[in-house]
C-alpha positions as a printed Julia matrix, in Angstrom:
86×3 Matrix{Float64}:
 -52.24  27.01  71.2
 -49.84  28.03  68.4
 -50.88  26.71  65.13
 -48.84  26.88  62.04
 -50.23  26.75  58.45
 -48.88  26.99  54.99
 -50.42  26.92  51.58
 -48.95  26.04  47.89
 -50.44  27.49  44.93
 -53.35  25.55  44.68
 -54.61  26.19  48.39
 -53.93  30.13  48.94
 -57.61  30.89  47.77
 -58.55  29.24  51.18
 -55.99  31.05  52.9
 -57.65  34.28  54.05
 -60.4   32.15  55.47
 -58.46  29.59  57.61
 -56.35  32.31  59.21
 -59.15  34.59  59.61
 -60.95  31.37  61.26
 -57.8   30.58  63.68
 -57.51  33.73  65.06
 -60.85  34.4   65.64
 -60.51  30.98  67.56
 -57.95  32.78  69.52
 -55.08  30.89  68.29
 -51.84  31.8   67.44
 -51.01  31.74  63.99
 -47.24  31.05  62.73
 -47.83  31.72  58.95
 -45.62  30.02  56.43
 -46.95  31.55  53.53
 -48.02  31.33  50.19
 -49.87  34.41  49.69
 -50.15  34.35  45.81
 -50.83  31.47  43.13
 -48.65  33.72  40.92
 -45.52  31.65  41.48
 -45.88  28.21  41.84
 -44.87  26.65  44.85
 -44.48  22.79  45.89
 -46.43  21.38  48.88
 -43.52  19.11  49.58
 -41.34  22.37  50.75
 -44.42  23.48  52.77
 -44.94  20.29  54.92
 -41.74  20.06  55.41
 -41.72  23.61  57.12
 -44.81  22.84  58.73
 -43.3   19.66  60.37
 -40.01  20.73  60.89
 -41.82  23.95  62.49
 -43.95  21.63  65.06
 -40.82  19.47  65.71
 -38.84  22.49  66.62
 -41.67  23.75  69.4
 -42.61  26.58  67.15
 -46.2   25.41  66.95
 -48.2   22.39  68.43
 -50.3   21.82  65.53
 -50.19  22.3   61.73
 -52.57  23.07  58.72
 -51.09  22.43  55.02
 -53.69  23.38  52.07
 -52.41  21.99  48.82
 -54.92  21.06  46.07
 -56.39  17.8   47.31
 -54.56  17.24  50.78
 -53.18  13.62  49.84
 -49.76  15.17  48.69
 -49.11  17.32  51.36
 -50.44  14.56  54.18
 -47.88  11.99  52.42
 -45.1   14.27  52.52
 -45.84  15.66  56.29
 -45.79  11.89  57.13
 -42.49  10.88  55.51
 -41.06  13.37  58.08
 -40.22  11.36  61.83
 -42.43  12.05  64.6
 -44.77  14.1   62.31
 -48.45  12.55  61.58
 -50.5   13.41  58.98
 -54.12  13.47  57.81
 -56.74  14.57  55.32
């Protein structure tokens, strides 16, 4: 299965160990960054990739790391066909 994950600022200190984790799982990982806290990014741009990403057939699931997981799960959700949850 082909997973797809992104991260804003606050959840990239999380991000070495859920990729590490998926791929030892044996899935495929379709990484939509952030890689840094050093430049602040939004988690409404992420889940948008992420669900844009899944609704495309890139992936068949998606992770989003933000700092609680309430923003990110609204945005994913405003997006159709796209379901969201913490």
């Amino acid at each position: 299965m082909r997973v797809v994950v992104a991260f804003d600022h606050r959840g990239v200190h999380v991000r070495e160990t859920v990729l590490e984790t998926l791929r030892g799982l044996s899935y495929e990982v379709v990484d939509r960054g952030v890689d840094t806290n050093a430049v602040r990014v939004d988690y409404p741009d992420k889940a948008r990739e992420v669900g844009e990403a899944i609704l495309a057939g890139d992936a068949e699931r998606g992770i989003l790391v933000c700092g609680s997981g309430v923003g990110a799960s609204i945005a994913a959700c405003k997006l159709a066909g796209i379901r969201a949850a913490i």
